[in-house]
C-alpha positions in Angstrom: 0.0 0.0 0.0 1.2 3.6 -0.7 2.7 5.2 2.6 1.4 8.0 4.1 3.5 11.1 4.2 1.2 13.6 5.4 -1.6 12.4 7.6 -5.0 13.6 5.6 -6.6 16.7 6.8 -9.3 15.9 9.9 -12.3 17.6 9.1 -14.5 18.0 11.7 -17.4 19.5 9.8 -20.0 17.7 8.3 -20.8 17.4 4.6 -23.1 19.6 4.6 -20.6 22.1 6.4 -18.0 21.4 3.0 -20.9 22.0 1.1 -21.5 25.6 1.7 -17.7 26.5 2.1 -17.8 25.3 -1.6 -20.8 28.2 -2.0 -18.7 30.3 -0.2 -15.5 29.6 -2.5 -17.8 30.1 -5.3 -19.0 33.8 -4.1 -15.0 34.4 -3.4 -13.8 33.5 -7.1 -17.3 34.2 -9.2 -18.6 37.3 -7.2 -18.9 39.1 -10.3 -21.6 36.8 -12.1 -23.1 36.5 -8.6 -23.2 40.6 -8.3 -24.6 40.9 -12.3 -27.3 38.5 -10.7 -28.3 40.4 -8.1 -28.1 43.5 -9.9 -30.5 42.5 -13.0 -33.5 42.1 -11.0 -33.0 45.5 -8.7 -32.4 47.2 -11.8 -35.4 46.0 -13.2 -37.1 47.3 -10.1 -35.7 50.4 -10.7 -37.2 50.6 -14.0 -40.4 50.2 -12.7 -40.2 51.9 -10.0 -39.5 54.8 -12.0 -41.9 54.5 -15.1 -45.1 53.1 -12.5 -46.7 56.1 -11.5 -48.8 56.5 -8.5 -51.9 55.0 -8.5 -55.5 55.8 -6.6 -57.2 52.9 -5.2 -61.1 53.2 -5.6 -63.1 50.2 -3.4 -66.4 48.7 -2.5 -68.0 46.4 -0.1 -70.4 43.8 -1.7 -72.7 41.0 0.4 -73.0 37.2 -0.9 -76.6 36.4 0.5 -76.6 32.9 0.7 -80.0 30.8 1.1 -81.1 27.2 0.5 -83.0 28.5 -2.5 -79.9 30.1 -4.3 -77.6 27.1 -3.1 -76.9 23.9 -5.1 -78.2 22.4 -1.4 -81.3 23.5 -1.4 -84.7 21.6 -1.7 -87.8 23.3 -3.1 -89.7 21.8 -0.7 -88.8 23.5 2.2 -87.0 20.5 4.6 -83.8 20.5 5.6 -81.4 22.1 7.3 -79.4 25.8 6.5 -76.8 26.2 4.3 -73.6 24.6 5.0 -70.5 26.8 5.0 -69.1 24.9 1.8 -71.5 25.9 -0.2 -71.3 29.8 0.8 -67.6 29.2 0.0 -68.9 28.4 -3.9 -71.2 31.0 -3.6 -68.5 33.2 -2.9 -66.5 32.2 -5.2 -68.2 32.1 -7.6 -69.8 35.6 -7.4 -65.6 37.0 -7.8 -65.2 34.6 -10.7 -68.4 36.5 -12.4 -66.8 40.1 -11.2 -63.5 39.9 -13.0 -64.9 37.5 -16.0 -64.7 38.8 -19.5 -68.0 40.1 -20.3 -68.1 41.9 -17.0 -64.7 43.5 -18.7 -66.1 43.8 -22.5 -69.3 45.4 -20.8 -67.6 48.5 -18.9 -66.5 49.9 -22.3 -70.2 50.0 -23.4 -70.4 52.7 -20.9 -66.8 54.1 -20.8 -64.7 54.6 -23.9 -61.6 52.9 -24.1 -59.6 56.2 -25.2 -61.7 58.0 -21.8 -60.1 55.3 -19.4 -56.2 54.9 -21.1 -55.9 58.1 -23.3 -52.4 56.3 -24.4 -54.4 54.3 -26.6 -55.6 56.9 -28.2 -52.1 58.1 -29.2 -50.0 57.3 -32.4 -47.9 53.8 -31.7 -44.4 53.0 -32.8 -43.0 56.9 -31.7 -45.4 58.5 -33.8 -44.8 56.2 -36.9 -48.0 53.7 -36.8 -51.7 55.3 -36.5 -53.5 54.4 -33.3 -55.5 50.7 -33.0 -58.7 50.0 -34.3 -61.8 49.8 -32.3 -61.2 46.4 -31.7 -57.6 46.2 -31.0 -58.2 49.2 -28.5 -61.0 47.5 -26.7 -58.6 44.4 -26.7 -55.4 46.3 -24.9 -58.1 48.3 -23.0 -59.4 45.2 -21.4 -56.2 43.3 -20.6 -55.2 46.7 -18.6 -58.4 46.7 -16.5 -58.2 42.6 -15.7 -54.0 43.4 -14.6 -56.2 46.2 -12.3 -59.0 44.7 -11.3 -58.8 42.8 -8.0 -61.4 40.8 -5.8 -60.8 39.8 -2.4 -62.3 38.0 0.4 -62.3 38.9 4.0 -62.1 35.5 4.9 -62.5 31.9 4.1 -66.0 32.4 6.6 -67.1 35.5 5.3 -69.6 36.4 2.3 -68.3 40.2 2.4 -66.2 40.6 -1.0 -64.1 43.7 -1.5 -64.1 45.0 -4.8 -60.9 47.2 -6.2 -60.0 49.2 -9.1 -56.0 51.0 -9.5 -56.0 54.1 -11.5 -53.3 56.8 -11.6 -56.5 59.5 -11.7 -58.9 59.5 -8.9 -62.2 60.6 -10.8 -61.3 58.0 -13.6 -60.7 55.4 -10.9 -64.2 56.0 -9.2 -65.9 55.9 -12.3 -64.1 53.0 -13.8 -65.4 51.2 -10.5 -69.2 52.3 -10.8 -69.0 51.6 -14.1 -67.9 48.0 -13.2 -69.9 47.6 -10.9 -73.2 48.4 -13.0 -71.9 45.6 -15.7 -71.3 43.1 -13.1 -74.8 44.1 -11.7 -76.6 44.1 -15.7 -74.6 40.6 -16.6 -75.7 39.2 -12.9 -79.4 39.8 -13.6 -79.2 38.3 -17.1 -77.6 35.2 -15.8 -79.6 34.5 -13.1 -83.0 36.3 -14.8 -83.3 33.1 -17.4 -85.9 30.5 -15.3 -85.2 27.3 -15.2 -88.6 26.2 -16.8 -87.6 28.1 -20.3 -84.4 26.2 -20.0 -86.2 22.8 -19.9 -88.9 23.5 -22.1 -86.7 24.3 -25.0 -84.9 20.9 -24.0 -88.5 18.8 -24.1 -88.6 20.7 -27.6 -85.2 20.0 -28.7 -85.5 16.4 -27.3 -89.5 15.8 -28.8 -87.8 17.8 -32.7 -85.0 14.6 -32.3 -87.6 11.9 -31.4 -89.1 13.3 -34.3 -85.7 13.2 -36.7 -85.5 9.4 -35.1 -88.8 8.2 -36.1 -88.5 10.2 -39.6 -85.3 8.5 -39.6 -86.4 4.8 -39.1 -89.6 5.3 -41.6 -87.0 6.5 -44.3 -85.1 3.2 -43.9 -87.6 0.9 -43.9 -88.9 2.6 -46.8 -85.6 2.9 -48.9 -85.0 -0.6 -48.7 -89.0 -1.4 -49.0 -88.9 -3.7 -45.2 -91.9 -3.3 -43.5 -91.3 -5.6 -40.5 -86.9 -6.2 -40.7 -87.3 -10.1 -38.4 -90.0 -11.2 -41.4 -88.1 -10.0 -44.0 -84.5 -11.3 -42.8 -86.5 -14.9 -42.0 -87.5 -14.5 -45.6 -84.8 -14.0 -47.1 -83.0 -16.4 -45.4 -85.5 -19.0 -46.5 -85.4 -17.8 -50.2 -81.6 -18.1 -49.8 -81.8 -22.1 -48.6 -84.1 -22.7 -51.1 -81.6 -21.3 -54.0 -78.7 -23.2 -52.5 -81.0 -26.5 -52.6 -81.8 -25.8 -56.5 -78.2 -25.0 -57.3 -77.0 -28.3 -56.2 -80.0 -30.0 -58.5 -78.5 -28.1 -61.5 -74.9 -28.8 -60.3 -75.6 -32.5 -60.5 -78.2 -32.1 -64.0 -74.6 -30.6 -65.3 -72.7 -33.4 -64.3 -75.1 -35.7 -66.1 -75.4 -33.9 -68.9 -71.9 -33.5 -69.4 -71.2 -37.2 -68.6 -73.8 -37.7 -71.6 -71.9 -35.5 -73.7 -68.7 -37.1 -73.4 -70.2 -40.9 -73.4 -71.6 -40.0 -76.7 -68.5 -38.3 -77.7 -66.4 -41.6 -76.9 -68.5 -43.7 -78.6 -68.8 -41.3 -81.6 -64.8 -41.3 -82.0 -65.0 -45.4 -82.0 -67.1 -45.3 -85.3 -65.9 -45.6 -88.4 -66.7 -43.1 -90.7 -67.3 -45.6 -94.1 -68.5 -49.5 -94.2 -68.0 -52.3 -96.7 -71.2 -53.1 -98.4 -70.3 -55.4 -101.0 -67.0 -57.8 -102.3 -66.6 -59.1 -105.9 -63.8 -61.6 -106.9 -63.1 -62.9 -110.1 -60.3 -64.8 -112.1 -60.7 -62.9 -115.3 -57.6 -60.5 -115.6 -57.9 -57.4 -116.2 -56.5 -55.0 -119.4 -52.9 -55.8 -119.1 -51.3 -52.4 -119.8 -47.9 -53.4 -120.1 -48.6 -56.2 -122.9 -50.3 -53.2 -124.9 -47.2 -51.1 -124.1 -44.8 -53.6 -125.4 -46.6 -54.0 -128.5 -46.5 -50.5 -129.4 -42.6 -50.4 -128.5 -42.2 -53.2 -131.0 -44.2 -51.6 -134.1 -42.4 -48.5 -133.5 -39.0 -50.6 -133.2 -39.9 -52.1 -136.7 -40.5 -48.5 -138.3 -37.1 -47.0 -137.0 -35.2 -49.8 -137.8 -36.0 -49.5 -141.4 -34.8 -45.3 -140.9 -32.1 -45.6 -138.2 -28.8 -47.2 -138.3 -28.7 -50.4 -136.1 -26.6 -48.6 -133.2 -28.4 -45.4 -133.3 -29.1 -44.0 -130.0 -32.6 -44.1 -130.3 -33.0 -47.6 -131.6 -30.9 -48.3 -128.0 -33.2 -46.2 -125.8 -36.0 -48.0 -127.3 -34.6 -51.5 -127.1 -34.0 -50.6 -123.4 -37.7 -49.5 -123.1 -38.5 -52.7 -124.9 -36.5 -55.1 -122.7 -38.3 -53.5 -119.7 -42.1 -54.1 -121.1 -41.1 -57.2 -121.1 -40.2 -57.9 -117.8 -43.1 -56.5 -116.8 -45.5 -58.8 -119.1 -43.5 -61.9 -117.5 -44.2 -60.5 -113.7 -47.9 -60.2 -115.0 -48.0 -63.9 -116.0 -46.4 -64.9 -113.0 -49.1 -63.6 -110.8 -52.6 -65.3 -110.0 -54.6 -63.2 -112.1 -57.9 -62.8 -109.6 -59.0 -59.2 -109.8 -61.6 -58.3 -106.4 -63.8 -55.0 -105.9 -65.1 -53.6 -103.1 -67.9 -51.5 -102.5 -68.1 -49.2 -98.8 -71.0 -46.6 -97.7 -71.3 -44.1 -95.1 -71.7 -45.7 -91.3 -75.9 -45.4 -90.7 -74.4 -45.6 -86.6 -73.0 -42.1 -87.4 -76.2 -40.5 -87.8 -77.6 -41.8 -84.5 -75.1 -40.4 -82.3 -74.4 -37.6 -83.2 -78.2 -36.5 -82.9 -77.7 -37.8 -79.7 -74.5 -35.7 -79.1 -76.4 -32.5 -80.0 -78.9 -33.1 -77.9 -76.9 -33.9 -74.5 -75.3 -30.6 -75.7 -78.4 -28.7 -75.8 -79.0 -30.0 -72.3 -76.3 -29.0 -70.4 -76.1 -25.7 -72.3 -79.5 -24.9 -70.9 -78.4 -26.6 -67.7 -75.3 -24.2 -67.9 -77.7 -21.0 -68.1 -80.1 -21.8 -65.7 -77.0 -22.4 -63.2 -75.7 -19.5 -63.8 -79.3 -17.3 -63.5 -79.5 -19.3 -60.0 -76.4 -18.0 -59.2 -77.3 -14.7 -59.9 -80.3 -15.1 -57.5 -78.2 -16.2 -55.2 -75.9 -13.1 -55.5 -78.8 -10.9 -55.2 -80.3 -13.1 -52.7 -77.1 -12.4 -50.4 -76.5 -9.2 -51.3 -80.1 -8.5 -50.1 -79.4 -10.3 -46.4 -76.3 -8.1 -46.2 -78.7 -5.4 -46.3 -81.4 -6.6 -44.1 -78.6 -7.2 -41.7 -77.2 -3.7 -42.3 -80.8 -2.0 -41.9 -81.5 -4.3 -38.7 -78.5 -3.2 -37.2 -79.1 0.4 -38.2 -82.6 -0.3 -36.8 -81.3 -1.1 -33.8 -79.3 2.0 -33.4 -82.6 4.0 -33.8 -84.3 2.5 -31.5 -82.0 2.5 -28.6 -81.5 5.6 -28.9 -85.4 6.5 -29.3 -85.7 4.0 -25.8 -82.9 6.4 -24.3 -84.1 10.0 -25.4 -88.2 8.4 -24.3 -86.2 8.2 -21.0 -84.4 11.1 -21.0 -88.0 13.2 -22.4 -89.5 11.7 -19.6 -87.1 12.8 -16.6 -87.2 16.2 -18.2 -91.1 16.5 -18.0 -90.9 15.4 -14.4 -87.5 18.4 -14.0 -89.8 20.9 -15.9 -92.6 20.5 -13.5 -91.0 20.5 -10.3 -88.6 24.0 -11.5 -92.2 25.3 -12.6 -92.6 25.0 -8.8 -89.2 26.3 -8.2 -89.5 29.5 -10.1 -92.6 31.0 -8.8 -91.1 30.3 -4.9 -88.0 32.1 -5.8 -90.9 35.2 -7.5 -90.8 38.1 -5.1 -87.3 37.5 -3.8 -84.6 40.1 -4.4 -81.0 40.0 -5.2 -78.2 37.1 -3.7 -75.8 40.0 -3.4 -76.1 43.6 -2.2 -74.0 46.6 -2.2 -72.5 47.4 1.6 -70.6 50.0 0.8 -70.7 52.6 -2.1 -67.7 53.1 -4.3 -65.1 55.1 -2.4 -61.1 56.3 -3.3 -58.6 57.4 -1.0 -57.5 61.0 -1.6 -53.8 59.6 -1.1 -52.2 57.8 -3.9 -50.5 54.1 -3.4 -46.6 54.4 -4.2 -45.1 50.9 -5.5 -41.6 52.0 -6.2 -40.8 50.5 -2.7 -43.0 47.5 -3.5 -40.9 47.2 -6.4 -37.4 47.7 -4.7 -38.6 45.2 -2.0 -39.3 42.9 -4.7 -36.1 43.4 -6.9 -33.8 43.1 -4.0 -35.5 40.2 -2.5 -35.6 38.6 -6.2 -31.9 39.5 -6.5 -31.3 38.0 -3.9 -32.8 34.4 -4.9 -31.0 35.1 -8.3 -27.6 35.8 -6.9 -28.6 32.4 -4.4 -29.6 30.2 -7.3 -26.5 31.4 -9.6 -23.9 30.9 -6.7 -25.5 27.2 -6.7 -25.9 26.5 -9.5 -22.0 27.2 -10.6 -21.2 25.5 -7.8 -23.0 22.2 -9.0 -21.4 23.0 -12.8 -17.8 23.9 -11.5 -15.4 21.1 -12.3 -12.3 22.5 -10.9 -11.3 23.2 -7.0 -11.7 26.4 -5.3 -10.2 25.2 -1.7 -7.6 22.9 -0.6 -10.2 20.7 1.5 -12.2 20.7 -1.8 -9.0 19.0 -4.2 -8.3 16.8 -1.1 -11.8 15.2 -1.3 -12.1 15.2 -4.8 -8.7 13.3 -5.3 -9.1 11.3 -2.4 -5.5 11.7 -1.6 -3.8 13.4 1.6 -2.6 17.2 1.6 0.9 18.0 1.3 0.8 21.6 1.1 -0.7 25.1 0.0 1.0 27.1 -2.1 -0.4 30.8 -1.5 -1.3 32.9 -4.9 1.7 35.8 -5.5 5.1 35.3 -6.7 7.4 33.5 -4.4 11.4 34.0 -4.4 13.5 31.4 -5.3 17.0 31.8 -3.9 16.5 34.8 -1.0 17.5 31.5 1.3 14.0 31.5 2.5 11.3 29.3 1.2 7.7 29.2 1.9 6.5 27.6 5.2 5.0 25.2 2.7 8.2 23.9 1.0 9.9 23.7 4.4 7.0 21.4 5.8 7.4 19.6 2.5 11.1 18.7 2.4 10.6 17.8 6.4 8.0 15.6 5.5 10.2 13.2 2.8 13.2 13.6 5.4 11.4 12.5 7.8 9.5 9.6 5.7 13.3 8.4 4.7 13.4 7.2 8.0 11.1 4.7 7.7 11.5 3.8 3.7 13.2 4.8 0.2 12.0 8.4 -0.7 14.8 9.1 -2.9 13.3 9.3 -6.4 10.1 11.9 -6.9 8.0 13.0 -10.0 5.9 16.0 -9.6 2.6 15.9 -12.1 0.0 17.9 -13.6 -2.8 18.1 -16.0 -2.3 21.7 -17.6 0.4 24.2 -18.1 0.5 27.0 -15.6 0.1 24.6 -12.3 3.8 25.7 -11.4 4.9 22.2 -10.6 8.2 23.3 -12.2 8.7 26.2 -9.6 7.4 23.9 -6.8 10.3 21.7 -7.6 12.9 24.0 -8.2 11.6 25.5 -4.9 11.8 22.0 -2.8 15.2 20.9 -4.6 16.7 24.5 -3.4 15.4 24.1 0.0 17.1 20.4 0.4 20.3 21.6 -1.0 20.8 24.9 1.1 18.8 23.7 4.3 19.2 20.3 4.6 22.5 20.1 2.5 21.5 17.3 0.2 22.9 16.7 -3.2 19.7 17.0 -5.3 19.2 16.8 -9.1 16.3 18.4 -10.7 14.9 16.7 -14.4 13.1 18.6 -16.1 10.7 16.3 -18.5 8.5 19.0 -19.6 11.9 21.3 -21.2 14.7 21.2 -21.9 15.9 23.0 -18.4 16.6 26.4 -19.7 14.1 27.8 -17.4 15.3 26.5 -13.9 18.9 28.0 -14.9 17.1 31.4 -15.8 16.3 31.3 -12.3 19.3 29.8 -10.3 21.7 30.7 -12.2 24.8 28.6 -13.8 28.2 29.0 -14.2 30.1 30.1 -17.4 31.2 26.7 -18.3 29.3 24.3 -20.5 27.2 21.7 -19.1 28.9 18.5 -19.7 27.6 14.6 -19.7 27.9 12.7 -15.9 28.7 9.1 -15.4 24.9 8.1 -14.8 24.3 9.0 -18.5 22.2 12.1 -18.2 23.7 15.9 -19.1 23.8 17.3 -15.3 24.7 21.3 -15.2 25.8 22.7 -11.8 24.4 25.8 -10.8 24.6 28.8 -8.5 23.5 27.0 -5.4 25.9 24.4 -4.1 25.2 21.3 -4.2 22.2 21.4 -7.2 22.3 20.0 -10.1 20.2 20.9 -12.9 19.4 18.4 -16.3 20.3 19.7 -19.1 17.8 18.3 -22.1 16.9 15.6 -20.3 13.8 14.9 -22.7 16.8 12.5 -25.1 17.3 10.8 -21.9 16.8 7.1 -21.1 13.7 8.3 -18.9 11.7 9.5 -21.6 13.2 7.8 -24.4 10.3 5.4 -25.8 13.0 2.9 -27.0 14.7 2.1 -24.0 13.7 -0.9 -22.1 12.6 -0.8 -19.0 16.1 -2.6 -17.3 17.8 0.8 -18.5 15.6 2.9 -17.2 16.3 1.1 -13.3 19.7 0.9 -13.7 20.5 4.9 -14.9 17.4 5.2 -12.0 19.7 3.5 -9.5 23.1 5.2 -10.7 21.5 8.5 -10.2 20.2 7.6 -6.6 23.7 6.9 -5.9 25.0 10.0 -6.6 22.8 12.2 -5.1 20.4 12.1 -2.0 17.6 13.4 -4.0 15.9 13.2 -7.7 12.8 15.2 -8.2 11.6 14.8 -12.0 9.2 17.5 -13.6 6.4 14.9 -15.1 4.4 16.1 -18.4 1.0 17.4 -18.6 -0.4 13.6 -20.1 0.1 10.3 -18.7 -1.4 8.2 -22.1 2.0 7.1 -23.2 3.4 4.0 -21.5 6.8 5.5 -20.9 5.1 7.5 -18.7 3.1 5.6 -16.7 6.7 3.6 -16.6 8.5 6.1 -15.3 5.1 6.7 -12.9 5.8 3.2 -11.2 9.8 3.5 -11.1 9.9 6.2 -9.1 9.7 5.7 -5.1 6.1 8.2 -5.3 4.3 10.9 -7.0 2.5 14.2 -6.0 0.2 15.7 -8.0 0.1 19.2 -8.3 -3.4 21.0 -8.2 -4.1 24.7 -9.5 -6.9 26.4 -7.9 -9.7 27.5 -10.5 -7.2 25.8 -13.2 -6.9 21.8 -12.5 -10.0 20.3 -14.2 -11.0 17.5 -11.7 -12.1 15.0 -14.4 -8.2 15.2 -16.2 -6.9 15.1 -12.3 -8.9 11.8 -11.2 -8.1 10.6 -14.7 -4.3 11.0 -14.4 -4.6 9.4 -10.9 -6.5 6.2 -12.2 -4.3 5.9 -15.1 -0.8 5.7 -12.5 -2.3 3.8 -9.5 -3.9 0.9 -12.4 -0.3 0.6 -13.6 1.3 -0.3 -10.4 2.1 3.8 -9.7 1.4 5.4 -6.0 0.7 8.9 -5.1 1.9 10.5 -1.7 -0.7 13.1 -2.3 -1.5 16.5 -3.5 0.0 20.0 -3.6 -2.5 22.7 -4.1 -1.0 26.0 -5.1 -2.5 29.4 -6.4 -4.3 29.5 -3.3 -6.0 32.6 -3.0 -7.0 34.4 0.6 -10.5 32.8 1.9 -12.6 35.8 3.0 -15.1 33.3 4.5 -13.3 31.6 7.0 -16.0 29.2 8.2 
């Protein structure tokens, strides 16, 4: 496990304690956003406060009467007990409701101009560019400024007294603008309530009796559109028509079978005829003409006649002797025959006839089967098409006539309603108004001021603003305003706190915060090796480099330790800026690494230690521990300058050879995600941490 160098800091507040020093820190570093918002909402105020002129307040007293006959409770009969204080609530409430509704609004201009009440609106809009509203749009702005002045209020949740107000910057306008309200309240009340209750149900029977009527008118023009005069006969019907055209298709289907069997029995048998028969056979030995003895002698006579013309070997006397020798083989074939000569006589097959008048016919029967199928089917389409519309008429039917059963109902409970407010109304003749006027409009001659309203209200809104913004950045900040805050966030012990200024380097005297530092890894070199020491960060601007140039200067002059500062981040130009080096030229050391000596004994300085074995990504790691141990060897103390990332693995390398690592935490700089990332990234690879050192510390002004 890592050792503890500094013991972690014992807070003895709770968490909601850290919690508002964290507001507190906020304030401290963001008091500007905090103070813009304050100041938005008080100067808002101020606005206001200065554009709001005074106003008069104009009043009047009114009185809810409440009774069983004006409350839903009541029973026209006369039992029963008072009113319950509920229901004088609704009365109540319902009476204010009415005061500042619309038409109470719309209904005060009837008597009072618009341009009378708000001469602005009257005026050219737009700094004199755009005309004044219409009537309408004036009434419109007119009546929106009256409802954000208009105000009703109760004395009490147990009272029936309503107070009725009206703001006006002009007295005279004010008290007019309230009797003026108060006669449309007054006008709209009595129309309301003026309608009886009988004229109401009366022109429901009538409504109700003109819909039976549309119902029944409805239902005749059904039944008489698709000609059904009673819908369970005429679906029974139909279905019954329907059965009986099913039962008479299937005789025709199996007539067509038959007939087409027919058809194609007479068609077989039809084929298997022969078209001609023998009628007669006649044999006889006489031979016939014999053609080629008649053709023979006519070769010979014409042999004998162009003998006596042609030379014997004449080409035509060949030819013909050729033709002769071949007549002559024929006559001999002749004679070699039998010489019986038979004739035979055929006629038409009388079977023909027969069947094929019997084809035609079986054809004529199932063509007429055929057609009278198909004008069945027909009726059958109609037939179904038909139930389809019963079925859609008997449903439609039955729609009617539920709702003619429900609206009867419904008639009926109305008739009874209608009779007994007939008896309602003339109880409630006679009777005057539910609500009465207790006090007559009156305005104080002393105007009502809000500019402290308004300054009240800005500073206590800016108040909230400035509460919620301090919050909320609190909740969004991501770095650490406090020391205590870094510490928990890290969850790693507190080495130090580094104050925010400028801080010498070689007057001799360090911070009290280096000192306790460098007393702390003496003191932990007791106990173990804390030789070897990497200081890290997450940004530029942390000052880790001056923190170790400040805690290497502070071993070497206080403590007298040979110390080497690396510098992995530079090339070590900086740190000699600042101590100082002699003329000559640093030169390589025995451990491999350029060491410079500088103005304060016993420090050593690296000198473009970035081409060193520590950060060169082609050394193995056995290099690294041995020039590691060489330079431990020759001085007391190493304190390395670590980069800003930690995604490389010579770095998280170099993270795990060295004896421990502190992590050095800006205030208002040092994101805590990149911090915790850094920290995860060295402790998963085998790295430890001896803490944090928080530097830029600014001066708390709320030391809680």
């Amino acid at each position: 496990m890592t050792p503890r160098v500094a013991g972690e800091l014992n807070e003895m507040s709770s968490e909601a304690w850290a919690r508002l020093r964290s507001i507190l820190a906020t304030v401290q570093h963001r008091w500007r956003w905090i103070a813009a918002a304050f100041l938005v909402p008080v100067l808002i105020a101020l606005v206001l406060a200065g554009i709001v002129p005074p106003r008069f307040t104009a009043e009047t007293l009114l009185v809810v009467s409440a009774s069983r006959e004006t409350s839903s409770a009541g029973e026209i009969t006369g039992g029963g007990s008072s009113v319950p204080p509920g229901e004088v609530q609704k009365l109540v409430q319902s009476e204010l409701d009415l005061m500042t509704s619309e038409a109470v609004v719309r209904r005060v201009f009837t008597q009072l101009p618009p341009e009378r009440i708000y001469p602005q609106l009257a005026q050219r809009r737009l700094f004199g560019l755009l005309p004044p509203a219409s009537r309408e749009g004036r009434e419109a702005r007119a009546a929106g400024m009256l409802r954000s002045t208009l105000f009703t209020q109760a004395q009490s949740t147990l009272s029936n007294v309503v107070r009725l107000i009206v703001f006006h910057p002009d007295r005279a306008l004010a008290l007019e603008l309230l009797q003026a309200v108060l006669a449309a309240y007054f006008e709209l009340r009595n129309e309301v309530f003026a309608n009886p209750v009988t004229a109401v149900l009366t022109a429901e029977l009538e409504r109700q009796r003109g819909e039976l009527t549309e119902i029944e008118n409805e239902i005749t023009a059904l039944k008489t559109r698709t000609g059904v005069l009673d819908i369970g006969q005429e679906v029974t019907l139909a279905s019954q028509r329907l059965d009986q055209t099913v039962q008479r298709l299937d005789r025709l289907r199996e007539q067509r079978e038959a007939a087409q069997a027919t058809v194609l029995a007479a068609q077989t048998a039809l084929a298997a005829q022969p078209g001609r028969i023998v009628a007669a056979v006649e044999q006889t030995n006489v031979p016939p003409n014999d053609e080629a003895r008649n053709t023979l002698s006519r070769l010979l006579r014409d042999r004998q006649r162009m003998a006596a013309q042609y030379q014997p070997n004449a080409p035509m006397l060949v030819e013909l002797d050729g033709q002769i020798e071949r007549a002559s083989l024929q006559v001999r074939e002749n004679r070699s025959g039998t010489g019986n000569v038979q004739t035979q006589r055929e006629v038409r097959n009388p079977a023909l006839e027969l069947l094929t008048s019997r084809l035609l016919a079986a054809r004529v029967d199932a063509d007429s089967i055929a057609s009278q199928e198909q004008e069945v089917r027909r009726q059958r389409t109609e037939i179904e098409q038909r139930n389809m519309l019963l079925l859609q008429v008997q449903r439609d039917l039955r729609q009617l006539e539920r709702r003619r059963e429900a609206m009867e109902v419904n008639f009926r409970q109305f008739s009874q309603r209608e009779a007994a407010a007939r008896l309602g109304e003339e109880a409630r003749l006679g009777r005057g108004a539910a609500v009465s006027l207790a006090q007559r409009p009156f305005a104080s001659p002393i105007p009502r001021n809000m500019a402290v309203t308004f300054l009240l209200a800005g500073i206590l809104a800016g108040l909230g603003f400035a509460a919620a913004a301090a919050l909320l950045m609190t909740l969004l900040r991501r770095t650490w305003l406090r020391a205590a805050e870094a510490e928990r966030g890290t969850r790693l012990p507190l080495l130090g706190v580094l104050p925010l200024g400028r801080w010498p380097v070689r007057t001799g005297h360090a911070a009290p915060s280096i000192e306790g530092l460098a007393a702390q890894f003496l003191d932990a070199g007791l106990r173990w090796r804390v030789q070897l020491l990497q200081f890290l960060g997450t940004r530029e601007g942390d000052e880790r480099e001056r923190l170790a140039r400040s805690l290497a200067i502070e071993l070497a002059q206080a403590h007298r330790k040979r110390v080497l500062l690396i510098d992995l981040a530079g090339d070590g130009s900086r740190h000699f800026a600042e101590v100082g080096s002699p003329e000559q030229k640093p030169g390589p050391s025995d451990e491999g690494i350029l060491a410079h000596e500088t103005m304060v004994p016993r420090l050593w300085i690296a000198y473009q230690a970035q081409n060193s074995d520590l950060a060169n990504p082609h050394a193995l790691e056995t290099n690294v521990t041995r020039l590691a141990e060489r330079l431990c060897q020759a001085f007391d103390f190493i304190l390395v300058i670590g980069p800003d990332e930690m995604e490389s693995y010579v770095r998280r390398r170099l993270a795990v050879i060295v004896d421990g690592n502190i992590l050095v935490v800006r205030e208002d700089a040092t994101r805590a995600e990149a911090a915790n990332g850094m920290i995860d990234r060295v402790q998963a690879s085998g790295g430890r941490f001896f803490g944090i050192f928080y530097t830029g510390a600014a001066r708390e002004l709320f030391a809680i």
